[in-house]
C-alpha positions in Angstrom: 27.0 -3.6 -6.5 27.5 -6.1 -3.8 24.8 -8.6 -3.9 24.9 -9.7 0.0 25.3 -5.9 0.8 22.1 -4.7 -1.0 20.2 -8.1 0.1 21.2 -8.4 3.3 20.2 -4.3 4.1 17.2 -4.2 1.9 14.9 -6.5 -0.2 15.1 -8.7 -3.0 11.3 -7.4 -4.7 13.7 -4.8 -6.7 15.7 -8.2 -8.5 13.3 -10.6 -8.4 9.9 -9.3 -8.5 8.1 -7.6 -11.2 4.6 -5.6 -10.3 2.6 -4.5 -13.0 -0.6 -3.0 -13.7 -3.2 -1.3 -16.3 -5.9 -0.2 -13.1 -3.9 3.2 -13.5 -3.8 5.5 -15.9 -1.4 4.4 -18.9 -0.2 1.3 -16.8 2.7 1.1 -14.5 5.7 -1.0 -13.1 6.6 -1.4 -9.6 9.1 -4.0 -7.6 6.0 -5.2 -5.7 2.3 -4.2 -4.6 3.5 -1.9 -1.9 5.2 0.3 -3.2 4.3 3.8 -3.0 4.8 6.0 -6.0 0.9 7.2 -5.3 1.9 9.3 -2.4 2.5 13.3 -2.5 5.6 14.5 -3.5 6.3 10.7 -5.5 5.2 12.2 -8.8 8.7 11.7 -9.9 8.3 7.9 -9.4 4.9 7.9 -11.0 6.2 9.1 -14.7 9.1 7.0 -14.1 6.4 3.7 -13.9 4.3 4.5 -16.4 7.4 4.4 -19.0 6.6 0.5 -19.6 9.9 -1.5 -20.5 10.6 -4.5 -22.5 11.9 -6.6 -20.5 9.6 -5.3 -17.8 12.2 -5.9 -14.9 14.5 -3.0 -16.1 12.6 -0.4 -16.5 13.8 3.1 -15.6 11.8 3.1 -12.2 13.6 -0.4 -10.9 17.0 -0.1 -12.4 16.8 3.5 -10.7 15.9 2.2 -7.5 18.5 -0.4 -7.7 21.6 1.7 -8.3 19.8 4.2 -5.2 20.1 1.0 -2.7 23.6 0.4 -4.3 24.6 4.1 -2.8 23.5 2.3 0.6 20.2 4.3 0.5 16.4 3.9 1.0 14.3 4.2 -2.7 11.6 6.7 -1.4 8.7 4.5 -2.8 10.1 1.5 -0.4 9.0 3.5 3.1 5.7 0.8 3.6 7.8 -1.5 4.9 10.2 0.3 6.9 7.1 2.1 8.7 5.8 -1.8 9.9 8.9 -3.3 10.9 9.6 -0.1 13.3 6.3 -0.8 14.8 7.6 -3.9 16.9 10.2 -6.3 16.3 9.2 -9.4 14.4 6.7 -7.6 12.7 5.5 -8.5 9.5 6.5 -6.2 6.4 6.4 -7.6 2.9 10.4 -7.0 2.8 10.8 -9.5 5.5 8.6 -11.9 3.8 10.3 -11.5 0.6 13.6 -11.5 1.8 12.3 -15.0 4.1 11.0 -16.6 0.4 13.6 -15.1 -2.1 16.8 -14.7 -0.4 19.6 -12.8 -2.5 20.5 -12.7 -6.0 23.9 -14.3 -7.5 26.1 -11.2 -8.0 26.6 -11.9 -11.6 23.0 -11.9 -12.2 23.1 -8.0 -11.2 24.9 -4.8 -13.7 26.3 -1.9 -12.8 23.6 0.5 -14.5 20.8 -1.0 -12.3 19.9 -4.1 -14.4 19.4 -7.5 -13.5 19.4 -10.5 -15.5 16.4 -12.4 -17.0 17.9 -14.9 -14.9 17.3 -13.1 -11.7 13.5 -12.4 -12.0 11.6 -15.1 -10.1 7.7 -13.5 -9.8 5.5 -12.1 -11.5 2.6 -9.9 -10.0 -0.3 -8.9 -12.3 -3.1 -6.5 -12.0 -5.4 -7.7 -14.7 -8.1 -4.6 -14.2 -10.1 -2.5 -12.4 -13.3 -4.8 -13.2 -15.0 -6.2 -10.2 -18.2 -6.9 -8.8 -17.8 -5.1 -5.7 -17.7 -1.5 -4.0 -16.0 -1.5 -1.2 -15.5 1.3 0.9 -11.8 2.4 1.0 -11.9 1.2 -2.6 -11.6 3.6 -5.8 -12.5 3.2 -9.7 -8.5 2.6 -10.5 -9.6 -0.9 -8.9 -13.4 -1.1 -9.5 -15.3 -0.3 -12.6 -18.3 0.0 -10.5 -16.8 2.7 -8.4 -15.8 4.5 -11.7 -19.2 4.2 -12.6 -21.0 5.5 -9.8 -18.4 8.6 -9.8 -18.9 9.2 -13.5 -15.7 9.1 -14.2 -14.8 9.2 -17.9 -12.7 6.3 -18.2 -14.5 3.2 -16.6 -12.6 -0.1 -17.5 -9.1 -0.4 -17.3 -8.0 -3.8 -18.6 -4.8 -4.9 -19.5 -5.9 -6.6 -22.0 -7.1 -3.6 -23.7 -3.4 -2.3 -23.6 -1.2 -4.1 -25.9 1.8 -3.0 -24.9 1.5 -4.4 -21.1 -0.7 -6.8 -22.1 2.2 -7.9 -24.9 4.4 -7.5 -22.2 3.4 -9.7 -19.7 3.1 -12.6 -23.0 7.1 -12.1 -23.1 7.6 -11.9 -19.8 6.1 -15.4 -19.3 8.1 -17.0 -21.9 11.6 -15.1 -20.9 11.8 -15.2 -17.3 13.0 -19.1 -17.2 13.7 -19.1 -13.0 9.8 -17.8 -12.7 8.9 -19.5 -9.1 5.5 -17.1 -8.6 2.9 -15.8 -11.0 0.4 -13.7 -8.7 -3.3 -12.2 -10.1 -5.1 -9.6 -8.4 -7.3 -6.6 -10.0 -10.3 -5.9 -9.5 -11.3 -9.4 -8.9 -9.5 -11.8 -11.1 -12.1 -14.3 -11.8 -14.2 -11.7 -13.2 -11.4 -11.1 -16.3 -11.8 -14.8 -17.5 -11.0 -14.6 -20.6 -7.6 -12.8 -20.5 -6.8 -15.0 -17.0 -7.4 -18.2 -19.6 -4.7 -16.4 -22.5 -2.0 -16.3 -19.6 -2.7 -19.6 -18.3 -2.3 -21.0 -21.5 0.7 -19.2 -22.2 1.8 -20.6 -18.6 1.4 -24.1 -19.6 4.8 -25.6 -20.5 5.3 -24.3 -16.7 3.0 -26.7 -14.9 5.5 -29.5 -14.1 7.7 -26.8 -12.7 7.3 -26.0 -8.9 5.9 -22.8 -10.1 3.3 -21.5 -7.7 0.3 -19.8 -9.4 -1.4 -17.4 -7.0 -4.9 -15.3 -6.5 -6.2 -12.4 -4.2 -10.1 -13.1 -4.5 -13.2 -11.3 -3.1 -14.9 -14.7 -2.1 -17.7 -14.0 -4.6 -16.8 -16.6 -7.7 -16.5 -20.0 -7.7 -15.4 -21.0 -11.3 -15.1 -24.7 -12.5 -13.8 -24.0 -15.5 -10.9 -21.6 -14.4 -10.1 -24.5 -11.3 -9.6 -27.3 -14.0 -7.4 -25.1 -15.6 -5.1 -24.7 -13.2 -5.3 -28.4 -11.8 -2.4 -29.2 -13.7 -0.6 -26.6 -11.7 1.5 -28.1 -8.4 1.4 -25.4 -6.5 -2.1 -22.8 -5.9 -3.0 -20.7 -3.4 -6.1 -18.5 -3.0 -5.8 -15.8 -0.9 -9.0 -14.2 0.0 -9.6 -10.6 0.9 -12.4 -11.4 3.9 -12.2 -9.1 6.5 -15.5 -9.5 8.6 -18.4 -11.5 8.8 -21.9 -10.3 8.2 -23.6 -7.2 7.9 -19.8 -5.3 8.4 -18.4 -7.5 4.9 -21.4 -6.2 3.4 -21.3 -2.9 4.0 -17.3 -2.8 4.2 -17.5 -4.5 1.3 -20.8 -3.7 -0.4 -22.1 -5.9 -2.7 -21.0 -8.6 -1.1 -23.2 -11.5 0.6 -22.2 -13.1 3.8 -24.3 -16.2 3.2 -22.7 -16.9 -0.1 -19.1 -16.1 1.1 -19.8 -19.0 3.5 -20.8 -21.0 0.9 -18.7 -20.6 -1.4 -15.9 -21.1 1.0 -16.7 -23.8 1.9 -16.6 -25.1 -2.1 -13.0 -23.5 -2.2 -11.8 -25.9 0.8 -13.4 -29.1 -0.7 -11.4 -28.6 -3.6 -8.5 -27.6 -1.9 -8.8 -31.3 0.4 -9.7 -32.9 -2.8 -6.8 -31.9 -4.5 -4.4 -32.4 -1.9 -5.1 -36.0 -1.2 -4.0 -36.1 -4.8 -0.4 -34.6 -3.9 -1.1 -31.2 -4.8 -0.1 -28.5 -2.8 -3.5 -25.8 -2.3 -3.0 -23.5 -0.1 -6.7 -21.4 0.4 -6.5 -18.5 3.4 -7.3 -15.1 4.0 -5.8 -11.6 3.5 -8.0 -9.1 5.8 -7.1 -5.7 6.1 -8.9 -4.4 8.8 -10.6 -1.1 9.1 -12.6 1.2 11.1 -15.6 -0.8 9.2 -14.4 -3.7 10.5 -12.1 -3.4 13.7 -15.3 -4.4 16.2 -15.7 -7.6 14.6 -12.6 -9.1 14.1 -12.9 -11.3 17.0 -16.2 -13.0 15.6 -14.0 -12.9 11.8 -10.8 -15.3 14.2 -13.6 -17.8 15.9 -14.9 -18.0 11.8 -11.7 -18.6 10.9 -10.6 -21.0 13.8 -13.9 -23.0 13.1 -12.9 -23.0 9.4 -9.2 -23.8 10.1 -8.5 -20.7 8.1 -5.2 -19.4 8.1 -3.4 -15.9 7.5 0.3 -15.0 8.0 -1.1 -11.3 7.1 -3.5 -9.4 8.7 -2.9 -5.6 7.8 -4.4 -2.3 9.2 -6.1 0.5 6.6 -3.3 3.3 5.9 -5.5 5.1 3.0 -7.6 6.7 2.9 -6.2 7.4 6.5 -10.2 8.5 7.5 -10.9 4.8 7.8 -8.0 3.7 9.7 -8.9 2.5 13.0 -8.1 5.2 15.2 -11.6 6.6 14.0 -12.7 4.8 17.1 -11.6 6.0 20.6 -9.4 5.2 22.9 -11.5 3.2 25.5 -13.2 1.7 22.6 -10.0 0.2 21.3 -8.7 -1.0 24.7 -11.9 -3.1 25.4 -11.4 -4.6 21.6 -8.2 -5.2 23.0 -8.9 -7.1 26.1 -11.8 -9.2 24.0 -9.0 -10.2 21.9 -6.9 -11.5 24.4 -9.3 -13.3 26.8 -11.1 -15.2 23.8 -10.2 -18.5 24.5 -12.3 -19.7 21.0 -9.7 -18.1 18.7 -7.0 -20.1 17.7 -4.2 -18.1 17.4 -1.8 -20.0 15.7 -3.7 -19.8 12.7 -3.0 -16.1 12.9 -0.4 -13.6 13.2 -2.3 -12.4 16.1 0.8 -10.2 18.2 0.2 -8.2 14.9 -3.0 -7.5 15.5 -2.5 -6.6 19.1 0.2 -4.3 18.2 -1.9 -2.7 15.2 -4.4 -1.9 17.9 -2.0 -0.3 20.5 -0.5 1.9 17.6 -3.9 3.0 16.8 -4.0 3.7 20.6 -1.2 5.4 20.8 -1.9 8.0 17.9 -5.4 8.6 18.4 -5.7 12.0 18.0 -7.6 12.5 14.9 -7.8 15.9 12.8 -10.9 17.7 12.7 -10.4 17.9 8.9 -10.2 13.8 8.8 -13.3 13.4 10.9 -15.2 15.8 8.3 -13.9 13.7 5.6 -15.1 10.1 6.8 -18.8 11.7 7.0 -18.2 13.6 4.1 -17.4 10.0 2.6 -20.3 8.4 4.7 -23.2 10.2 3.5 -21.8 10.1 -0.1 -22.0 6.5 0.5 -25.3 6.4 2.0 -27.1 8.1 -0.7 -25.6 6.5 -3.6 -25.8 2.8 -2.1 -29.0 3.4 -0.4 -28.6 2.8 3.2 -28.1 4.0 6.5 -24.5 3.4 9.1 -26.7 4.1 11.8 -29.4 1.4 11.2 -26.7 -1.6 9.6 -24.0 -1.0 11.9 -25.6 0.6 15.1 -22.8 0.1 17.3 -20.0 1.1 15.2 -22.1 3.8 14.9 -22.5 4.9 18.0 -18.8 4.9 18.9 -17.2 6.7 16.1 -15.3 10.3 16.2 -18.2 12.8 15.7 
């Protein structure tokens, strides 16, 4: 295996990363969060992560996938990124980012039957649960109770702390992987799990004077003292917060959610971030939006909020599933004035924001516009679902999405 070969070609997530999660069924270990061993004909894949390894980062599924890009091929679960960077050049795919942050692995680190030295493994990416406070819409109950709830599914709360053997597994990997650079939580919502977050930040103490960056993906809806002294001690945080609209299109994108107290408690999380910084820390609070057909038409107002804010993202992402709320639910016209609105705001700061993405997510969606009959049905299908369980109407919140949508 020839390190700068499989580097240079492909992406260091299968060396150096380690995704793992309970939100599905039995639990499961992937390179990173994009991989895709959910899609049809990836069943293979699926049994392959669920088969939870001690040490995690050789696991059937990655030392696989490792020996497959050794052969000078593609692992089928690795196609995200290859779809984004063929959209334009320059444009963002988690491979690139990786590759930008990580770089390549020391050949000796790496075997030939598809394992990698402790040595090698440099973050850490954990999906503590499925429990959260919201509901939003492309969401499912593998990633909110609430949603499992209102389904009546059997099987509500997936936590890895009610799995011991991940939960057991995560414990060693924090105390074997000695080059750790990046510990990542997600879920769910994170803050919402405190008391397992507090075991692994405990266990993550003896770490703190390292430049080890300890990193969130929050809903904006908890602001917790006790969890920010914790990690104080840390040199490195960043929260990275899933907004992706303002107002009434958060709220019902994301429902549960409260625009007024997402604006508050903002506002708290970039206090403490100047606070802290003045004290030579390095916080690091921006946003994640993925923007869908609930939220396309207001992205311009979510840029002037974040240019007033001095908000930044490196990653603003278009909705791929389920593919009924991807933007091109919209038509064509629709999309080209977005467009236009986009370019000639002159209040949007677009350094702040990786905004030629944005443009080119929009002209794709242009491009392949042409919806199926049978996705229409299914976003209405969806819609009234929605509507009667939630109690409320599309047409009254969101008139003019409304009124522009497929029919």
């Amino acid at each position: 295996m020839k390190t700068k070969e499989n580097i240079g070609q492909y992406c260091p997530a299968l060396y150096k990363s380690v995704f793992i999660t309970a939100n599905a069924r039995d639990g499961r270990i992937n390179p990173c969060c994009v991989y895709e061993d959910w899609q049809p004909g990836h069943e293979d894949l699926r049994e392959k992560a669920k088969q939870i390894a001690t040490p995690l980062h050789n696991s059937i599924l990655l030392k696989d996938d490792r020996k497959t890009v050794a052969e000078g091929k593609i692992p089928k679960g690795c196609r995200w990124c290859i779809k984004e960077e063929a959209k334009s050049e320059g444009h963002y795919s988690y491979r690139k980012d990786m590759i930008r942050k990580w770089g390549s692995v020391p050949e000796e680190w790496i075997n030939t039957d598809g394992s990698v030295s402790d040595l090698a493994v440099e973050k850490l990416d954990i999906r503590l649960g499925n429990v959260c406070n919201l509901m939003c819409q492309f969401c499912g109950g593998h990633n909110s109770h609430l949603i499992a709830k209102e389904a009546g599914e059997k099987e509500i709360l997936r936590r890895v702390i009610d799995n011991p053997d991940i939960f057991d597994s995560i414990i060693d990997a924090i105390k074997r992987y000695e080059n750790l650079k990046e510990i990542n939580f997600a879920g769910g919502e994170p803050l919402f799990m405190k008391k397992e977050l507090l075991i692994i930040l405990d266990k993550l103490k003896h770490k703190r004077k390292k430049e080890i960056t300890v990193k969130f993906i929050s809903n904006a809806t908890i602001y917790d003292r006790e969890i920010l002294e914790t990690l104080e001690p840390f040199k490195k945080i960043v929260f990275d917060f899933s907004i992706d609209a303002t107002g009434r299109s958060l709220e019902i994108a994301r429902w549960g959610s409260n625009w007024n107290d997402t604006q508050m408690i903002m506002t708290q999380y970039l206090r403490w971030q100047d606070t802290l910084n003045e004290r030579g820390k390095k916080i690091t609070c921006s946003l994640v939006p993925t923007l869908s057909v609930f939220t396309i038409l207001d992205c311009p107002q979510l840029f002037e909020w974040m240019t007033d804010m001095q908000l930044t993202t490196e990653c603003v992402t278009f909705m791929e599933q389920p593919n009924e709320q991807q933007i091109n639910m919209l038509p064509v016209d629709v999309l080209q004035e977005l467009k236009q609105k986009l370019l000639d705001n002159i209040y949007i700061d677009r350094s702040l924001i990786n905004f030629n993405d944005v443009i080119v997510g929009i002209d794709e969606a242009i491009k392949n516009n042409d919806v199926s009959r049978e996705t229409i049905d299914k976003f209405w299908k969806w819609n009234s679902y929605a509507e009667q369980k939630r109690n409320y109407k599309l047409q009254d919140e969101l008139p003019e999405l409304y009124s522009k949508l497929k029919k």
